[in-house]
N, C-alpha and C positions, 0 to 999 in steps of 0.2 A: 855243212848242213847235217842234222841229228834229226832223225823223227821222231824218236822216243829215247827223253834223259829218265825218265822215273816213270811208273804207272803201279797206281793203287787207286781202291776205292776210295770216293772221298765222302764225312760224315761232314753234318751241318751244325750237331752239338759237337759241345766239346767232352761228352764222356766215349763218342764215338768218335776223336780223335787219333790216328796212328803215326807209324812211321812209314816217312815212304822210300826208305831206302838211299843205296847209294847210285851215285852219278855210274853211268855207263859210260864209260871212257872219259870223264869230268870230273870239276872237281863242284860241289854244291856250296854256296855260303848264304847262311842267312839274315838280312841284315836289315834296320831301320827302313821303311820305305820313304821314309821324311830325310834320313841320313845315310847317303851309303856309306861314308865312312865309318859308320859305328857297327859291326858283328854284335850279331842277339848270342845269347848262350843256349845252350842247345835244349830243345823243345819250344824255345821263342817262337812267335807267332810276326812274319814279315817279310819282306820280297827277297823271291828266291833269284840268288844269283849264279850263272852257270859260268865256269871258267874251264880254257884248252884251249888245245888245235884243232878239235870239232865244233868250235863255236866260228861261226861267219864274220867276216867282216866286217859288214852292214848289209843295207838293201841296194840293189845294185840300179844305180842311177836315181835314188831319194833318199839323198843327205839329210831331210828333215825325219823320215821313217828312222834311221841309222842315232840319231842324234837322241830320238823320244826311247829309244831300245838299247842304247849300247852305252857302258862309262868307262871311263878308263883311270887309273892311276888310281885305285880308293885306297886312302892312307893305311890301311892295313896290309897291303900286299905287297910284297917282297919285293924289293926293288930289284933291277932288272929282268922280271921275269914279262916274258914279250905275249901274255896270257892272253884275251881276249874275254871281259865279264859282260853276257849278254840280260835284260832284265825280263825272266820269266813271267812274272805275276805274282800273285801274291798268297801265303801259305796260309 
């Protein structure tokens, strides 16, 4: 469990868009929300995904919450790395 991977203000235009920094103890990707397989390049606008050993498992005792929240194996990540990518929201 993490209670805080990033914190910044957030703007609703896009001239007051920023950065929000790096993952705290994580690693951040940003990627298609339509495709996890596909990494945006950086400044892309798309769901944030968190990866590590600070990221959960799932929801404990609802497989269906676990399933809507968590992916596994997206074709760009390193094969055998035993990571855990949880699905934040969207940037």
């Amino acid at each position: 469990c993490h209670i805080c991977v990033v914190n910044c203000a957030a703007s609703s235009s896009p001239e007051g868009a920023t950065r929000i920094g790096k993952g705290a103890g994580v690693v951040t990707w940003v990627v298609d929300p339509e495709n996890h397989d596909r990494l945006l390049p950086p400044g892309g606008t798309g769901e944030l995904l968190i990866e590590g050993p600070l990221v959960g498992r799932g929801y404990l005792q609802d497989m269906r919450k676990t399933e809507a929240s968590f992916i596994h194996d997206p074709a760009w990540l390193l094969r055998g790395s035993s990571a855990h990518q949880g699905r934040q929201g969207r940037l």
